[in-house]
N, C-alpha and C positions, 0 to 999 in steps of 0.2 A: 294394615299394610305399612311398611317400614317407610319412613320418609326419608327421600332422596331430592329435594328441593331445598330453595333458600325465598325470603321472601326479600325483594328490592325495592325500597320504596310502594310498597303495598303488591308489588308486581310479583307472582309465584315464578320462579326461574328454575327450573329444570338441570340439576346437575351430570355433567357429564365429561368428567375427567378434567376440570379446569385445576390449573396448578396453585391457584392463588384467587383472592375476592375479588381483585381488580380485574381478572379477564370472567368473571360472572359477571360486574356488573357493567363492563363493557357489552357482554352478551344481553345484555337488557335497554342496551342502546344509549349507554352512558357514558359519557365519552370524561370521565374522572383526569383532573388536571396531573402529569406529571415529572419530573426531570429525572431521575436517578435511575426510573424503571427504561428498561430496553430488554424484550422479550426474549433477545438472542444471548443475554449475559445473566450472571445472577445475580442474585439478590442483595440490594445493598440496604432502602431503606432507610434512607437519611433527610430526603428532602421534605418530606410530612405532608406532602401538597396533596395524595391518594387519601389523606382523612377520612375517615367514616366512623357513623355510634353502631355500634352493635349491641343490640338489648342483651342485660344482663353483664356485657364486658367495657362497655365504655367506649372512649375514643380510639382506634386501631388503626396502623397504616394499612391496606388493604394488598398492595406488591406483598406484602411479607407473611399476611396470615391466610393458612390455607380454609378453604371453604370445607364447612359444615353440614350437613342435612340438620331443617330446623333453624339456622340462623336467620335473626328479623335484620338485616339493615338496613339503617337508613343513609342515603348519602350528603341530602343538602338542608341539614337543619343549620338553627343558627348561629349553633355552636361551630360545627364545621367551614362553614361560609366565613366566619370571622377569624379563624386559626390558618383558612388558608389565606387570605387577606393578608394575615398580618405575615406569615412566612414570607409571601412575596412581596411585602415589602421588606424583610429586611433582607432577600436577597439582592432584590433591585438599591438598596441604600450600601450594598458590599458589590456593587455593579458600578465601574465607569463607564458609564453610557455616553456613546456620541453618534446615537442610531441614526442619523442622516447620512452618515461617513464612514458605517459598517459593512462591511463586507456581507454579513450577515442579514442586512435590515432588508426587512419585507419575511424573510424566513428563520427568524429567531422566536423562540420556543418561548423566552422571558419575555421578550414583548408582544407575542401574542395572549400571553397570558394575561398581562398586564391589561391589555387591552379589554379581553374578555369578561373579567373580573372586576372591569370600572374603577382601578386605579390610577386617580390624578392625581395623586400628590404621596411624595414619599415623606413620612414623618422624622424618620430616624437620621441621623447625619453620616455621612461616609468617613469613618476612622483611618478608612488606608489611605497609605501613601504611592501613589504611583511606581508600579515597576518598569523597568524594561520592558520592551516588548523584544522579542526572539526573533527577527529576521535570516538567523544566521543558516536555514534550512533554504535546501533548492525548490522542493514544492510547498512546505507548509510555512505559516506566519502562527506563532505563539502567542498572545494576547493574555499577559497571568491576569492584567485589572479586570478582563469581563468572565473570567472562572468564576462559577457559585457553587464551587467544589461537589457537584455529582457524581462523580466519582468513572464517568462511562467511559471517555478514552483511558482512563486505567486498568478497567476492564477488559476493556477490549486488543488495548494491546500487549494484555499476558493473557487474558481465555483465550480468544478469539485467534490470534495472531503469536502467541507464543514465546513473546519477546519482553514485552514489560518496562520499556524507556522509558516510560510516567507511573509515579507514584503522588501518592503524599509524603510531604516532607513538614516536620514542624509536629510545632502541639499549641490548643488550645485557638487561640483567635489568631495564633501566628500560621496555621496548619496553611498548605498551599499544596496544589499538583505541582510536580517539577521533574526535568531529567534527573540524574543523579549528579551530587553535590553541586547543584547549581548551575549544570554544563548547558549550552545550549544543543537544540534538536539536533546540529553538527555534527557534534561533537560526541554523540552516544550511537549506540547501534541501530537507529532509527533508519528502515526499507525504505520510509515513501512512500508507503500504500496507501496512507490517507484517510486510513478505513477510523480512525480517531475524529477527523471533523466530519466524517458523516453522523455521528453521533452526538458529538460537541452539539446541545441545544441554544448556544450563543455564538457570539463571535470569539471565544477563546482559541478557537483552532479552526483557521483557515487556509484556503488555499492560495498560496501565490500569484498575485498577479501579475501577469507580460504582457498586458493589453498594449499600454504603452509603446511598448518597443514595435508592435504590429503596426501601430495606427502611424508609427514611426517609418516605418520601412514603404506603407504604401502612400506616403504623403512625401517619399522620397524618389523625385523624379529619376534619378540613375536606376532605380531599384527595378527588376523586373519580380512579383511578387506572387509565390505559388502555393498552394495548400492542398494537404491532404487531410482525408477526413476520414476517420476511424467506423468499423462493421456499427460497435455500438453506441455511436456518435447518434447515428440515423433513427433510433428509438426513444431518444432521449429527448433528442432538441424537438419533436414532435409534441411531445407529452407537456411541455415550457406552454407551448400555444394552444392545447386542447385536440392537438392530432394524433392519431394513436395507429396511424396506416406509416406504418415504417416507411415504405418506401416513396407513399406521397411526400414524406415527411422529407425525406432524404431529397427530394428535388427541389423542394420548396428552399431545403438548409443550401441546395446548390445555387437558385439563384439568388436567393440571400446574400453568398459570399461573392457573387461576380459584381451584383451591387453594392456593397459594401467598400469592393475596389478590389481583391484580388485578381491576378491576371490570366491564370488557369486553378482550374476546379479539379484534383484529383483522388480516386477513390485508395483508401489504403487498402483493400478488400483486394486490391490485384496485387500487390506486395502480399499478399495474406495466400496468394497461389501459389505466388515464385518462393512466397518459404518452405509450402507443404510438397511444392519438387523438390527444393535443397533437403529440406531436414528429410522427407519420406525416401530420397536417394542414401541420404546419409545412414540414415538408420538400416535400411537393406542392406549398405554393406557392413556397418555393424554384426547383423545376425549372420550375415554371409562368413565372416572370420570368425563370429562369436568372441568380442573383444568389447570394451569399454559399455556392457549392459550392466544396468537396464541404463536405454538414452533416456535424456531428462531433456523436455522442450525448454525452452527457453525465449520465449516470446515475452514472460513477464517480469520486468526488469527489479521488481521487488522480489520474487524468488531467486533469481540470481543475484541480488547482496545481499542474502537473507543464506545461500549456499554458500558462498564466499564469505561468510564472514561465521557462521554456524557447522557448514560441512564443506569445509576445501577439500578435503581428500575427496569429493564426489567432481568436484570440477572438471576431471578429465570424461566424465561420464556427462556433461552437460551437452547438449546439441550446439555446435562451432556456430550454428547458421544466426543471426542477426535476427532480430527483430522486426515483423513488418515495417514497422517506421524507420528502422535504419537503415533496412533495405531500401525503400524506397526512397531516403534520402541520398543514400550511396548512388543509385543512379540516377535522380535526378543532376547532382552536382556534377555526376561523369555525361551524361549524356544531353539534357535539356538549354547546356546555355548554348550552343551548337544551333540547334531547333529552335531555340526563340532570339539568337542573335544576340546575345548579351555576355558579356563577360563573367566567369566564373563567380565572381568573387560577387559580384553585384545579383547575381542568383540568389532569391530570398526565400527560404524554405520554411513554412508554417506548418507543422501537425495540431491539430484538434483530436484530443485523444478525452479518452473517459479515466482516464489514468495518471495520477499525479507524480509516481515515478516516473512518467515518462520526460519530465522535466529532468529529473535526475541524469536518466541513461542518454536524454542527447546532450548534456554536459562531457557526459564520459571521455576522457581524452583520449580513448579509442577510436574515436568515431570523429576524431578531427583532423584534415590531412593537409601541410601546410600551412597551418593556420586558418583553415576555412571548414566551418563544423558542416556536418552533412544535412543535419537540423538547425535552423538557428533558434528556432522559438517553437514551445509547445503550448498552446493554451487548453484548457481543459473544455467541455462540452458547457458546465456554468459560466465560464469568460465567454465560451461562443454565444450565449444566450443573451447575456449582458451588451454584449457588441453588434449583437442585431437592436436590441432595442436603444443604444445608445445613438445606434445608426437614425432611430426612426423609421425601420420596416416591419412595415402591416405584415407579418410571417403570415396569415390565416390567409390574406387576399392577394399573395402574388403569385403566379404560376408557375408550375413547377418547371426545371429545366432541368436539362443529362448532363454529365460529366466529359471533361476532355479527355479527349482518345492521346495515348493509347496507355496510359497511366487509368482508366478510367474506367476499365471494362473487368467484371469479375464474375467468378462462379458462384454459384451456392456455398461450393467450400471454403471459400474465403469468407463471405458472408457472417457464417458460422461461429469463426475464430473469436466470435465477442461473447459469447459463451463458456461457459465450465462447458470441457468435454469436448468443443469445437476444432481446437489443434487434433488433438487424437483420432477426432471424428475421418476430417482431410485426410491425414494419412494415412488412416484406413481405408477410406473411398480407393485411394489411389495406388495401394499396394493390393489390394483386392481386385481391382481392375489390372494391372497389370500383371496378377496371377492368373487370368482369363478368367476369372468371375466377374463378366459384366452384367449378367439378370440379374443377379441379387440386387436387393432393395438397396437404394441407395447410403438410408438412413442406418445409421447403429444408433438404438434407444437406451441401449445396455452404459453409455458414457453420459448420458443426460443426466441433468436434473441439480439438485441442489446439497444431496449429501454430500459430507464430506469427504471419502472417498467411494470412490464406483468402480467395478472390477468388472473386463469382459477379455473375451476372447477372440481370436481370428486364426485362420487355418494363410499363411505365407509359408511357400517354397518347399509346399511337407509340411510344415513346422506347426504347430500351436503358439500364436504370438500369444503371450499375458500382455495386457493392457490395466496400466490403473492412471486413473484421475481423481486428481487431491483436489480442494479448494481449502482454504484457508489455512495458513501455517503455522498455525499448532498441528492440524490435524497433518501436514507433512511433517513437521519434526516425529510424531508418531509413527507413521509411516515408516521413517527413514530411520527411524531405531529397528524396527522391525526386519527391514532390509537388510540393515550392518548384520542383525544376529541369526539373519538368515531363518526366520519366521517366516518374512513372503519373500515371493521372488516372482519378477516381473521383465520384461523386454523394455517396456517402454511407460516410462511416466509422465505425463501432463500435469504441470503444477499453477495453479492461478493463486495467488494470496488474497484478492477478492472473492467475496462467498457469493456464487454465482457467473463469477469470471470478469470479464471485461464491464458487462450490463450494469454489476457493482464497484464500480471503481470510484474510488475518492474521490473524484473532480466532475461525477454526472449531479444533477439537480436534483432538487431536495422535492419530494421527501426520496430517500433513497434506503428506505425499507424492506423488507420482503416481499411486500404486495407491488410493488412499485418493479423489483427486479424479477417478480414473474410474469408481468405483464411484458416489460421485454424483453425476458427469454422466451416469450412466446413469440410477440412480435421479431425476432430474429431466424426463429424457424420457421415463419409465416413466408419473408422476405426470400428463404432460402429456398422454398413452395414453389415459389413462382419464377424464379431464375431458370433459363429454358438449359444448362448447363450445371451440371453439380461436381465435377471432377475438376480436377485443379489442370490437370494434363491437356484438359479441352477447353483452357482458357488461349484463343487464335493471337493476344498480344503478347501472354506471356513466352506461345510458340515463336513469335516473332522477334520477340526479345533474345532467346535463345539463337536466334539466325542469326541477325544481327549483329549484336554482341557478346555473349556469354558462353556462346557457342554449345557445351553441354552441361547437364546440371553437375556442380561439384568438378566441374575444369576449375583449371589455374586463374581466370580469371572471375570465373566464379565466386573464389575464396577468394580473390582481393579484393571483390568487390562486396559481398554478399557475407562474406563470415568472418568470426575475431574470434577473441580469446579472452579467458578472465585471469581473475587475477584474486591470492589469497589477501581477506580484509581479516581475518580471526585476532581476535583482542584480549582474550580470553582461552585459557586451555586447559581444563581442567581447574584448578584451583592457584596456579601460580601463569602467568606471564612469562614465556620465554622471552627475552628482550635483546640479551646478545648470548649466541654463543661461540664457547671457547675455542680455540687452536689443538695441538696435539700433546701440550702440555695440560699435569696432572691441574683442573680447575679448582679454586676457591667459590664455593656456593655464597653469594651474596642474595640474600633476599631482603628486600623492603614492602613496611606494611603501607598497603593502601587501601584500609579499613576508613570508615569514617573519620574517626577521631583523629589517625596519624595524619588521614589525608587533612581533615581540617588544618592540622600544625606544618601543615607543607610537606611530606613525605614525596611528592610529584616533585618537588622541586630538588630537596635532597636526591633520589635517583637522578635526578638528571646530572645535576652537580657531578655525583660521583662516576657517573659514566663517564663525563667530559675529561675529567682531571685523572683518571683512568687510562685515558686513550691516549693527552696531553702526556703521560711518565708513561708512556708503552710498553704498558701492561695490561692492556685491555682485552687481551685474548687472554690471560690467563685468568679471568674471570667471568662467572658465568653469573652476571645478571638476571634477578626474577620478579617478577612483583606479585605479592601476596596476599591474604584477608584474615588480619587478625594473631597478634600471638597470644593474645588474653593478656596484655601489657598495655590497657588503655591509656592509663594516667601517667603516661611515660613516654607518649609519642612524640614525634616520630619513632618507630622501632625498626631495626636492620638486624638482622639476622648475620651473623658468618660463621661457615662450617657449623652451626646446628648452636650459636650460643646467642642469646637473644642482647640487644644493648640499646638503651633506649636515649629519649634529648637529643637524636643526631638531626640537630635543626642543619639546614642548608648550610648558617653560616660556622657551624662545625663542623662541615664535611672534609676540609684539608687534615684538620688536627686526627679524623678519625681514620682518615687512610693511614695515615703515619703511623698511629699507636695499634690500629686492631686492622687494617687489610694487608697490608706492606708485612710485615711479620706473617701473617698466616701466608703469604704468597714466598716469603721465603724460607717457611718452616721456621721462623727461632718465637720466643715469648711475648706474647700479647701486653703491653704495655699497659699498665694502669690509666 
């Protein structure tokens, strides 16, 4: 009989479509040390920490080589034991450690290992030189001294996410992760999803802290100081203390923050209803005109500068409606300092989000009216966790309390929205329901779950809606090629950049793996179970809300209060830069290389120069500025292009001499000056 086994440490293991030795000899209960592997990317193979002999081949990193029928391995001889020893130490001797004052410490990957492994003393000496650290990002902090170059937020944010801000940069002992040419997280096309220091097995990529500013505003007697608290907030901070009942979890985290000092407790789960009437209104009339389909939800503030800056032209298809937490920033600052007596301005609005853009999107200076943001501070569900225990609250042994009315009260379908498929789900409940399908089951299974896209259907108005839900944005950029070429076609698309939705966001606690975010995609739909309400329409405050104020969904004050607009961030287009264009006159093609090398020799600064002094002789319409990649004229850069002849050396402080001799002639048709 053929053999289909490996033997593990004397242990016979049963093969059974495993990709690699290391999830065999996981499956033999061996929990093999490692940094580079992450199950959800591929193979890199660098950090050598998976070691193993295999008889007959030797030493073998185990991520990389695929399993055998027949193979003996061993895992913990004492060859192995001493080569991972010595790796981790000289990743820890190329570590600036100051693990007391990490962000990271208690749930850093290198000092557990460190730990595990019985090393007390580093031998090797640290050669670097301290860099910068990156603040210049609204949710994350860059940290290059504690990188051990594993390569995963590289991975993950070109497989994963589709985008690719961080590389390596360098060679040899100089190599580093880095945006490109040195730029900070700012300053490159980076969403803010986060989804890179969920990976980050150190402190090199962390999240933002605003504790400060919180513990600010409620040690500030003028302050009146209010929070809301995100669908998959309530699974997360449970799982921090060993509670895995969502909802016990969620009362415990309510009275947590009354103690803490906050002054009202509010749920964002009822913004998460008044979105599924705006947007599910919005969308019916949509297919009503049949105009700007398929709607794209827009709840996740990472797909949205992730559309806006990769697909503007889809922007008019994006859903107008706000975000739950905008929303419900929007009306607290219109309607609650009224209700709690307090002046506008002194009104202090906290979200707790599992989402590190959403730092981002309440920056947005959309969402600031007068000078008074609608959000002032977003902490993520890891700073709530930190800020209970910094408090000194026993989470496990205080009793649960409810949320303030009338911000405070939600349905299932709001619940939901911290899920892949959750947005979609709502608006389906509630356009189904309002087609007079109310027996049907509440639930759609068909948008669940964790692929990366899911396709279902629904019968509105006559019609067969198409419904798709994406997670992760590669798998939208795929998507939405598909779409352009008219491959699929859809009514309405739900896009989360977290793989699994909200439950995966950047800023929930560690570990924040697979097994981790199906535990609270379960717990989400468990919460949604027992909610005696599952339609967004049968939420009685956001009915009253509607009376009250806003009068009908998608009225005029509706929309000033509850929806925006974006705006094109595209940086890239194709292969050239549009930077300015021309007037009605015939244009002169200027193009500049911003390849590596020119860009090294200042080509960023020559364009700028020459647009200025361009605009300064007004003649800046009659040229049509581009920025470029490469004219295969390295050793000559900076390179400029005009009308199609390449010229190289145009350093910055050349740029007057070269308008004179070579743009000013081509602009008035006579001979290019030597």
């Amino acid at each position: 009989m053929e053999k289909n086994h490996v033997i593990v440490d004397g242990t016979r293991i049963e093969l059974n479509g495993e990709r690699n030795l290391l999830e065999v000899i996981r499956k033999a209960g061996i929990d093999l040390p490692t940094f580079c592997y992450h199950s959800e990317l591929s193979v890199y193979g660098a950090c050598r920490m998976c070691i193993c002999e295999i008889e007959g081949r030797g030493l073998q990193a185990t991520c990389s080589t695929p399993p055998e029928p027949g193979m003996v391995i061993k895992t913990n001889t004492q060859k192995t034991m001493r080569i991972r020893k010595m790796a981790l130490e000289l990743l820890l001797a190329n570590h600036h450690g100051n693990c007391q004052t990490c962000e990271k410490n208690t749930n850093c990957r290198l000092q557990t290992l460190a730990e595990r492994m019985g090393v007390k003393d580093v031998r090797f000496p640290n050669g670097k030189s301290a860099e910068p650290v990156d603040t210049s990002n609204r949710s994350l902090v860059r940290d290059p001294n504690k990188c051990i170059l594993c390569g995963d937020c590289v991975r993950m944010c070109k497989e994963v996410q589709g985008i690719g801000v961080l590389d390596f940069v360098g060679r040899g002992s100089t190599v580093r992760v880095s945006p490109a040419f040195g730029k900070g997280l700012n300053e490159v096309e980076c969403v803010y999803c986060g989804q890179c220091s969920t990976c980050c097995p150190t402190g090199a990529l962390t999240v933002r802290s605003d504790l400060d500013k919180v513990w600010a505003a409620i040690y500030d007697p003028d302050k009146v100081v209010v929070v809301q608290v995100a669908p998959a907030v309530r699974t997360a901070v449970g799982e921090s203390f060993g509670i895995n009942d969502g909802e016990l979890a969620m009362g415990k985290t309510v009275a947590a923050l009354r103690r803490i000092g906050f002054n009202r407790v509010y749920d964002t789960s009822f913004a998460a209803d008044l979105t599924t009437i705006e947007e599910g209104t919005e969308f019916l009339k949509r297919v009503e005109k049949g105009e700007k389909l398929p709607q794209f939800t827009s709840c996740c503030p990472a797909w949205v500068k992730f559309a806006e800056q990769f697909y503007p032209e889809y922007i008019s298809n994006l859903s107008s409606c706000k975000s739950p937490q905008q929303m419900f920033g929007s009306l607290a600052k219109e309607y609650l300092p009224e209700e709690l007596e307090v002046k506008k301005e002194n009104l202090f609005v906290v979200s707790v989000m599992p989402c590190t853009a959403k730092k981002f999107e309440a920056s947005r200076p959309e969402f600031t009216k007068d000078g008074i943001a609608d959000v002032d501070v977003v902490i993520t569900t890891q700073e709530l966790v930190k800020m209970i225990h910094q408090a000194g609250i026993l989470f496990a042994q205080i009793p649960p309390e409810s949320m303030d009315m009338p911000f405070g009260f939600k349905t299932g379908a709001g619940v939901i929205f911290g899920a892949t498929g959750g947005v979609a789900e709502a608006v389906l409940r509630l356009a189904t329901a309002q087609e007079g399908q109310p027996n049907r089951s509440y639930e759609f299974h068909a948008v669940r779950g964790f692929d990366g896209v899911k396709e279902a259907e629904a019968m509105i108005n006559g019609e067969v809606v198409r419904v798709a839900v994406v997670n992760g944005l590669a798998n939208t950029r795929e998507l939405l090629e598909k779409v352009k070429s008219g491959e699929a076609k859809y009514d309405i698309i739900e896009v989360m950049s977290c793989r699994g939705g909200c439950i995966g966001g950047g800023g929930q606690p560690f570990p924040n793996d697979m097994e981790a975010r199906m535990r609270r995609k379960n717990a989400i739909y468990d919460c949604d179970r027992v909610q005696a309400l599952h339609n967004a329409k049968d939420n009685p405050f956001v009915e009253e809300a509607y009376r009250k104020w806003l009068k009908t969904p998608n009225s005029a004050i509706a929309h000033k209060l509850l929806h925006t607009g974006y705006k094109h961030r595209r940086r890239l287009t194709g292969e050239v830069i549009d930077v300015q264009e021309g007037g009605a006159h015939e244009k002169v093609e200027v193009s500049v290389c911003i390849g590596t090398c020119c860009y090294m020799n200042g080509s960023y600064d020559t364009m700028r120069k020459l647009m200025d002094i361009a605009d300064e002789r007004g003649y800046g319409d009659r040229i049509d500025f581009k920025a470029s990649f490469c004219f295969e004229n390295c050793d000559k850069g900076p390179n400029v292009e005009v009308d199609g002849m390449v010229h190289g050396h145009v350093t910055p402080d050349k740029v007057e001499e070269f308008i004179e001799n070579v743009i000013e002639p081509a602009i008035n048709g006579t001979e290019v000056k030597a």
